[in-house]
PATI-297771 format. One record per atom (N, C-alpha, C): y, x, z; residue in three letters. Coordinates in steps of 0.05 Angstrom, whole numbers, padded with zeros to 5 digits, always signed. Layout:
! PATI-297771
YXZala/...
//
This chain:
! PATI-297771
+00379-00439-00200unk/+00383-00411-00192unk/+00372-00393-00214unk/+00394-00371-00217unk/+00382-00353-00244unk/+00368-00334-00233unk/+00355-00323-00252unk/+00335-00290-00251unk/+00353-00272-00228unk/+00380-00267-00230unk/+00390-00251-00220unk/+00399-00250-00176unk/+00392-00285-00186unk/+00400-00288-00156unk/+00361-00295-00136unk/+00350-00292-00152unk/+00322-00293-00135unk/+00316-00286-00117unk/+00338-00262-00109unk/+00328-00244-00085unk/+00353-00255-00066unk/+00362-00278-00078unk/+00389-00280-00043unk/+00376-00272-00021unk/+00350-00285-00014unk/+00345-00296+00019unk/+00333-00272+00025unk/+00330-00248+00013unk/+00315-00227+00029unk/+00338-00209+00022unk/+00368-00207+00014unk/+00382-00180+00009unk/+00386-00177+00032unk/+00392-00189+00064unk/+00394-00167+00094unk/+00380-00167+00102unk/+00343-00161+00086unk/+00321-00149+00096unk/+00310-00132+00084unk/+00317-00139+00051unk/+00316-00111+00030unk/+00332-00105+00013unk/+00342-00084+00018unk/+00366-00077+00002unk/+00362-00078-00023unk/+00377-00087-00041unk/+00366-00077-00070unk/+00377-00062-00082unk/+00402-00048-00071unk/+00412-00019-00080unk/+00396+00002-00067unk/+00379+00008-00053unk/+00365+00024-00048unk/+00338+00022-00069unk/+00331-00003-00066unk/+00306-00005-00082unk/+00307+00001-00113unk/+00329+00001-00124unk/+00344+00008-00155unk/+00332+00029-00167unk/+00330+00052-00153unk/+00323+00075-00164unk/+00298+00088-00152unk/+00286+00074-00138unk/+00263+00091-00131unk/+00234+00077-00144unk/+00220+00104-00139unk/+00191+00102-00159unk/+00171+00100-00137unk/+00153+00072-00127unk/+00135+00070-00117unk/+00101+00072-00123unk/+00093+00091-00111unk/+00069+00089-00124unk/+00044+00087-00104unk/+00027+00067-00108unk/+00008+00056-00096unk/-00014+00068-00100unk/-00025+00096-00081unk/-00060+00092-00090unk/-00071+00080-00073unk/-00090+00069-00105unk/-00118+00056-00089unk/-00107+00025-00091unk/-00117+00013-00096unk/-00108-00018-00109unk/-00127-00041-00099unk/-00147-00029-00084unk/-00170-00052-00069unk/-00148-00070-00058unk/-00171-00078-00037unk/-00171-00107-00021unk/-00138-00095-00003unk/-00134-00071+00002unk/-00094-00071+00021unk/-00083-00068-00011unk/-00091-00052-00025unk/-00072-00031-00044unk/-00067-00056-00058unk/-00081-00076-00067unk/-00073-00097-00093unk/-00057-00113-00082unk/-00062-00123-00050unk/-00033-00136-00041unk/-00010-00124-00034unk/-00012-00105-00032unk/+00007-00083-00034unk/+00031-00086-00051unk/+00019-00079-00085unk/+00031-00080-00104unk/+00040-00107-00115unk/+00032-00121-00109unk/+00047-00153-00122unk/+00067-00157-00095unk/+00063-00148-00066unk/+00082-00153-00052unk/+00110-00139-00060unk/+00112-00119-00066unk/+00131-00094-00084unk/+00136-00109-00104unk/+00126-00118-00118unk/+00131-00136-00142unk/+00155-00154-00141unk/+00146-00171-00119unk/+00154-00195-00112unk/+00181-00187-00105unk/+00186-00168-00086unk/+00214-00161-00066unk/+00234-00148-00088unk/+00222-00133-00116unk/+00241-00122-00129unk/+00241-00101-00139unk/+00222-00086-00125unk/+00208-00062-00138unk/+00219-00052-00166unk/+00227-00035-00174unk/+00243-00029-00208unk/+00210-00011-00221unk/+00210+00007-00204unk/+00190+00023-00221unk/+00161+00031-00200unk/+00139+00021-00207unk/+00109+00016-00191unk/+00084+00029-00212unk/+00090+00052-00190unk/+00059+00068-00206unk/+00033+00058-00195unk/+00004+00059-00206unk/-00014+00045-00187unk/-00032+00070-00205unk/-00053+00078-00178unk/-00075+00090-00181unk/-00103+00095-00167unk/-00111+00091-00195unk/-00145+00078-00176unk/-00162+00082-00205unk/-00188+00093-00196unk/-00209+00087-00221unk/-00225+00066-00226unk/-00225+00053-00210unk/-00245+00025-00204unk/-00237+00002-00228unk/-00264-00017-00217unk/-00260-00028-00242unk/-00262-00058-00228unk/-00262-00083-00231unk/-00264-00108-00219unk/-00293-00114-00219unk/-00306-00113-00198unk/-00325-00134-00196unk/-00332-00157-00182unk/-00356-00171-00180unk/-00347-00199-00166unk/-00346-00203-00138unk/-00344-00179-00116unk/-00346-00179-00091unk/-00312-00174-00085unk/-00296-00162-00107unk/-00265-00167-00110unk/-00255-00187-00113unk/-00272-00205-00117unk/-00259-00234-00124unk/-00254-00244-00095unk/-00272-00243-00071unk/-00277-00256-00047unk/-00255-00239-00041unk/-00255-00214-00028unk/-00242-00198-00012unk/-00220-00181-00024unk/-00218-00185-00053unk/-00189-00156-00055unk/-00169-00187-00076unk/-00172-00210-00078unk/-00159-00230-00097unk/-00145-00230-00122unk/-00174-00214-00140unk/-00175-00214-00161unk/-00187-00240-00179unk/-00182-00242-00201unk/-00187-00267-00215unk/-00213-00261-00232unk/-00229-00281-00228unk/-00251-00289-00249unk/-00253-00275-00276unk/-00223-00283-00289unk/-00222-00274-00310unk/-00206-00237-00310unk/-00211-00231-00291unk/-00207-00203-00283unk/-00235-00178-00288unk/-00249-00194-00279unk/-00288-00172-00279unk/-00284-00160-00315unk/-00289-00126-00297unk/-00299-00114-00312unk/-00265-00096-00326unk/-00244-00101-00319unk/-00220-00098-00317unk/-00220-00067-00305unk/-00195-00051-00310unk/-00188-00038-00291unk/-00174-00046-00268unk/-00179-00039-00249unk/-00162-00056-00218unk/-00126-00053-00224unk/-00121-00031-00241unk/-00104-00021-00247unk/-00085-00038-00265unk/-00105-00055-00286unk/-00094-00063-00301unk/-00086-00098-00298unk/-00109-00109-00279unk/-00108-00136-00272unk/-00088-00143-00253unk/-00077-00114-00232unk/-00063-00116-00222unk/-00027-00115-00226unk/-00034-00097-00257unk/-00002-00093-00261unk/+00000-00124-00276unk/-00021-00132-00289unk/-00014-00156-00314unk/-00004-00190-00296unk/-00012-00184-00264unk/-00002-00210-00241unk/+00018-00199-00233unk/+00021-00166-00232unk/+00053-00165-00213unk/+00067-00171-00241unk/+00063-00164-00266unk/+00087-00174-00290unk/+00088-00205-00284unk/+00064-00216-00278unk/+00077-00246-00276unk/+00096-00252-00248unk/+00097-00239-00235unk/+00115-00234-00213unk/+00150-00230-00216unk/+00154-00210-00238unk/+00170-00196-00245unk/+00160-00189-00266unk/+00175-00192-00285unk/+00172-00195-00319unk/+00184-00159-00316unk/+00210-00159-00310unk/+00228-00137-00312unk/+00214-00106-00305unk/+00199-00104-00289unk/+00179-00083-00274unk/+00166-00065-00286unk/+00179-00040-00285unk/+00162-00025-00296unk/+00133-00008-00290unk/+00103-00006-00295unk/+00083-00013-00280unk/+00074+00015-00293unk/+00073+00044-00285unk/+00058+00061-00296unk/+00020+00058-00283unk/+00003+00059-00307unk/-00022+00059-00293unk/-00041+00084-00295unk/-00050+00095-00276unk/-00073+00130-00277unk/-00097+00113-00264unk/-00111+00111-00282unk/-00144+00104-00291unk/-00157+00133-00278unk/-00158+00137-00252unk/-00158+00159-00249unk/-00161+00166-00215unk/-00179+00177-00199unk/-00180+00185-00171unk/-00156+00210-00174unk/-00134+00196-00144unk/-00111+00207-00141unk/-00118+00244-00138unk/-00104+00252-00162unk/-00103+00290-00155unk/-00080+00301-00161unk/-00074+00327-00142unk/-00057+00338-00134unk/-00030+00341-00159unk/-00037+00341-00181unk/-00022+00337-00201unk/-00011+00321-00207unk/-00011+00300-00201unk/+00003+00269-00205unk/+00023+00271-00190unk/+00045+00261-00212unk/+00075+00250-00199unk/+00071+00233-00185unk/+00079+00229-00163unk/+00080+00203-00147unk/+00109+00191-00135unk/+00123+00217-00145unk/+00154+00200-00138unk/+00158+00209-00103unk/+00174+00202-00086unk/+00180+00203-00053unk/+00165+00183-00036unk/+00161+00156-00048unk/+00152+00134-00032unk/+00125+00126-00044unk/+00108+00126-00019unk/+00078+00127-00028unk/+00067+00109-00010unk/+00045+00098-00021unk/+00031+00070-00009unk/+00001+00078-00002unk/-00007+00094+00016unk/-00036+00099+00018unk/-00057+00083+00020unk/-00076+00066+00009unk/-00101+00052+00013unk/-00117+00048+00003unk/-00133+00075+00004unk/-00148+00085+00003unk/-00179+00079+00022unk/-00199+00086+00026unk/-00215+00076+00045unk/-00234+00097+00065unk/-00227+00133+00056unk/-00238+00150+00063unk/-00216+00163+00082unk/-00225+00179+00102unk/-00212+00194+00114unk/-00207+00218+00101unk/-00223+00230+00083unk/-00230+00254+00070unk/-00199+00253+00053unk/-00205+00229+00031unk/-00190+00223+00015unk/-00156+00231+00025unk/-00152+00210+00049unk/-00125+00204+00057unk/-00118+00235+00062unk/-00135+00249+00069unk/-00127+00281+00084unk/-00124+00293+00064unk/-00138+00291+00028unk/-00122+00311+00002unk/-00103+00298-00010unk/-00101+00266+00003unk/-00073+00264-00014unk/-00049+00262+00006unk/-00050+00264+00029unk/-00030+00277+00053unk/-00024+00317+00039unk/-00044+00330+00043unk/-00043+00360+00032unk/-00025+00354+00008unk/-00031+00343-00014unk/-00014+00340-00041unk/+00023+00333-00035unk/+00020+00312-00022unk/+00050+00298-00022unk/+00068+00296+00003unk/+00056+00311+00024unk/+00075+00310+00048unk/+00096+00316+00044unk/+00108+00346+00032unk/+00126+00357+00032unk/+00151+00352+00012unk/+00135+00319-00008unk/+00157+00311-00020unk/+00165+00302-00025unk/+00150+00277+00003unk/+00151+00246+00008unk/+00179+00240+00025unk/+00187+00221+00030unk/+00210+00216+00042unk/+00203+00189+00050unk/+00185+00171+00044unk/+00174+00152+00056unk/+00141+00157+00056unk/+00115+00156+00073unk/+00084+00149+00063unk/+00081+00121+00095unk/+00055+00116+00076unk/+00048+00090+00089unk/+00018+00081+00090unk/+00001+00093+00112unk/-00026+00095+00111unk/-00038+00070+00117unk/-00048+00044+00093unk/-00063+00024+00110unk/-00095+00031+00116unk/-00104+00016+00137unk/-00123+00025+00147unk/-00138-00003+00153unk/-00162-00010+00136unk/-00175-00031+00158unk/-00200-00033+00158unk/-00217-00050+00174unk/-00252-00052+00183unk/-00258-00078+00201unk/-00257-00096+00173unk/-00263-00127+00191unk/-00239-00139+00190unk/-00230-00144+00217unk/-00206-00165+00231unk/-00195-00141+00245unk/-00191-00121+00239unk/-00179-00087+00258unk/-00160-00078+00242unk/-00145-00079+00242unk/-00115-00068+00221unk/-00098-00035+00235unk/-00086-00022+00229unk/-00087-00001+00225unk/-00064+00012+00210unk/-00043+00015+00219unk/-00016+00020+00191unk/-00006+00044+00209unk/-00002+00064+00193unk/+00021+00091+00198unk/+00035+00097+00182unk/+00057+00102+00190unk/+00082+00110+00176unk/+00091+00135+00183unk/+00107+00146+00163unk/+00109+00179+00163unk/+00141+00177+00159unk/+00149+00181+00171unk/+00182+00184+00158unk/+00212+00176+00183unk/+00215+00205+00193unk/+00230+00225+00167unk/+00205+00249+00177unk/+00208+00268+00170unk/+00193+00288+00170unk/+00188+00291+00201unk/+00196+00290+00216unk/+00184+00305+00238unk/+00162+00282+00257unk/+00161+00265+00239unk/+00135+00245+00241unk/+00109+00250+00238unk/+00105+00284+00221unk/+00090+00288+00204unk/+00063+00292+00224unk/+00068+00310+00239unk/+00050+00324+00267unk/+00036+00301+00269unk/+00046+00275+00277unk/+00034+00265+00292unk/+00024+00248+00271unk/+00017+00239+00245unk/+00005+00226+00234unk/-00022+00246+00222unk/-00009+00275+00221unk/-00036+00287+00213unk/-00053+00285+00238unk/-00042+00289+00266unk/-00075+00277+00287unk/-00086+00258+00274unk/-00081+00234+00266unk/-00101+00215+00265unk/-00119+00226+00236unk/-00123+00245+00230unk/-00139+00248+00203unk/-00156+00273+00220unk/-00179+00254+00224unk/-00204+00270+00239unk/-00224+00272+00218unk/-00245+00281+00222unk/-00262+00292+00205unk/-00278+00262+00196unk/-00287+00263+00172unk/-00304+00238+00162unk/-00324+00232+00174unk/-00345+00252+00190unk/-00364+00252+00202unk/-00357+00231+00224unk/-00331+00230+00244unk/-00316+00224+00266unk/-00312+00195+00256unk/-00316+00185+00236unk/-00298+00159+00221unk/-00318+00135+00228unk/-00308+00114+00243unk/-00323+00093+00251unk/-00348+00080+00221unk/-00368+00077+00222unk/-00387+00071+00199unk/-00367+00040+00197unk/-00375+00047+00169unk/-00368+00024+00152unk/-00340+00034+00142unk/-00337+00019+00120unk/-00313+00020+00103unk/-00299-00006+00106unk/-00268-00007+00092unk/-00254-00037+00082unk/-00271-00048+00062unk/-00293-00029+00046unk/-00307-00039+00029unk/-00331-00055+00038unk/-00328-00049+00056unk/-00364-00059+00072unk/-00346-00082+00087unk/-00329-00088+00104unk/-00324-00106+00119unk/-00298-00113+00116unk/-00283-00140+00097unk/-00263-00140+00089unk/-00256-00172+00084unk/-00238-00183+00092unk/-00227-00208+00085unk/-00206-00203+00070unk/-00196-00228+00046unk/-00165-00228+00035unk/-00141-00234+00055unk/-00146-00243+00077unk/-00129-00254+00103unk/-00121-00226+00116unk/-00143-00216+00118unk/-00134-00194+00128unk/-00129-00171+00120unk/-00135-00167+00098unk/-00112-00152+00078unk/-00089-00157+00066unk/-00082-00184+00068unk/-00051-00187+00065unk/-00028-00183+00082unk/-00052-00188+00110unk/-00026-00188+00141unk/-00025-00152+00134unk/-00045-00133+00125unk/-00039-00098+00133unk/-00020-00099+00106unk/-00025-00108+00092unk/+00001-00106+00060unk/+00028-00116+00075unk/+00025-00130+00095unk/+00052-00142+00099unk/+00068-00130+00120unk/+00056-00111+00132unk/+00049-00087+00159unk/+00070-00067+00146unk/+00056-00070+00126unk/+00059-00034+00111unk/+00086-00034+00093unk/+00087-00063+00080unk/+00119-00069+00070unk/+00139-00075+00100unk/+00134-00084+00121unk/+00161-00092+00136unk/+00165-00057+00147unk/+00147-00046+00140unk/+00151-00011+00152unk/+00164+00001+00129unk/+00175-00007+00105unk/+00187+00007+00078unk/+00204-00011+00084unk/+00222-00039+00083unk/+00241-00045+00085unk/+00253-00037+00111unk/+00244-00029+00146unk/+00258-00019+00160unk/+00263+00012+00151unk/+00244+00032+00131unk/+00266+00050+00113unk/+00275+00054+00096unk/+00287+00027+00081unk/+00303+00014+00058unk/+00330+00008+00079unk/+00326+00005+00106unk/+00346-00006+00120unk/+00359+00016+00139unk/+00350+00039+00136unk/+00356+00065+00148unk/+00353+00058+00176unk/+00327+00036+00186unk/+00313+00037+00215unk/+00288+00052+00221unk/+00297+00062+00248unk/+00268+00076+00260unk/+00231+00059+00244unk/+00223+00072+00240unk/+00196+00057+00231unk/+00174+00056+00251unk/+00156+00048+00256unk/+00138+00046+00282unk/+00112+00073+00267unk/+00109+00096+00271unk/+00095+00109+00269unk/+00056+00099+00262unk/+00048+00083+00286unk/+00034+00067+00291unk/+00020+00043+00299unk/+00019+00032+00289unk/+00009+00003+00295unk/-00023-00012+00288unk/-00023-00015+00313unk/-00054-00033+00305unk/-00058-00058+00322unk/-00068-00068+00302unk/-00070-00112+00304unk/-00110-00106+00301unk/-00109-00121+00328unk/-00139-00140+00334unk/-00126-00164+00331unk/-00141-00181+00304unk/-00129-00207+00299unk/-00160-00215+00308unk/-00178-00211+00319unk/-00191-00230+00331unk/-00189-00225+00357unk/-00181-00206+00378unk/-00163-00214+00405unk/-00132-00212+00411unk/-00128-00219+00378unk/-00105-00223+00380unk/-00076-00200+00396unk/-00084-00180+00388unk/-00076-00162+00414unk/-00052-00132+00382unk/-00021-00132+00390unk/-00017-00116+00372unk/-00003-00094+00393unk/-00022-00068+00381unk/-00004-00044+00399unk/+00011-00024+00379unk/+00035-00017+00393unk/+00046+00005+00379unk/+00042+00026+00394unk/+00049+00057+00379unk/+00046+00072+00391unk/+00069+00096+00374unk/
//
């Protein structure tokens, strides 16, 4: 099988004339955002912006599945140099850089991030010129995905951005597995291919993978 036919078994789950021309950009590249972007990679992705200031250290290795020979890296950079091994063809823009209001980000945006503060100035920046967003959210084995799209989704994703004070203690940074940042990476892509597929998207969803319990809302 050649380069060109790689994608048979997923073209009536992701289109790849839709995916052709659009510019995805991922902030925040931790333990959701880095599986994030190699999943994009993988499916076909043409053009993948990633942004994050961080740098690899060895508690990334356990929980965000960065490589040994990654420490001391930009997250930015270890992560575009495995999605190229993914997809040679890919084009990977990188901003060494905490996401601000000036940055192109293109329509389709990958939020994962780990602040509430955060998510609420880069919602203010790009609502109005997004056409896809995709908030992962997690703390432990507690997963957490919203989707924004088409616009009149918007109301109800800004409720869930309450004040930081209001924000359960602890971070994805404080309590985080690679297991369970791949299942919210994988959350947050089947919610961009149902709008690659011009299907309703599930606004909200959250998985207790230790009682096992998934609600939509």
């Amino acid at each position: 099988m050649n380069q060109a036919n790689r994608f048979i078994r997923q073209e009536s789950l992701v289109p790849s004339d839709r995916l052709r021309d659009l510019m995805v950009t991922v902030i925040g590249v931790g333990a959701i955002g880095r599986q994030v972007a190699l999943q994009l990679a993988a499916i076909g992705v043409q053009r993948l912006q990633l942004i994050d200031f961080d740098q690899v250290e060895w508690t990334n290795i356990t929980t965000q599945g960065y490589l040994q020979t990654d420490l001391g890296k930009f997250k930015t950079t270890a992560t575009r140099e495995t999605a190229e091994r993914l997809a040679s063809e890919i084009d990977i823009t990188e901003l060494q850089d905490r996401f601000r209001p000036r940055h192109e980000t293109g329509s389709i945006i990958f939020c994962c991030v780990d602040s509430i503060s955060v998510r609420e100035a880069i919602w203010r920046a790009v609502s109005a010129r997004c056409e896809f967003f995709v908030d992962g959210r997690m703390l432990g084995e507690v997963i957490r995905v919203l989707a924004v799209s088409p616009a009149e989704m918007r109301e109800y994703y800004e409720s869930t951005l309450f004040d930081q004070s209001e924000a359960q203690t602890g971070a994805c940074t404080a309590q985080s597995t690679i297991y369970t940042a791949n299942i919210a990476a994988g959350l947050m892509l089947h919610q961009f291919s149902r709008f690659l597929r011009r299907l309703p998207v599930d606004r909200d969803l959250n998985l207790n993978l230790l009682a096992s319990e998934l609600t939509v809302m």
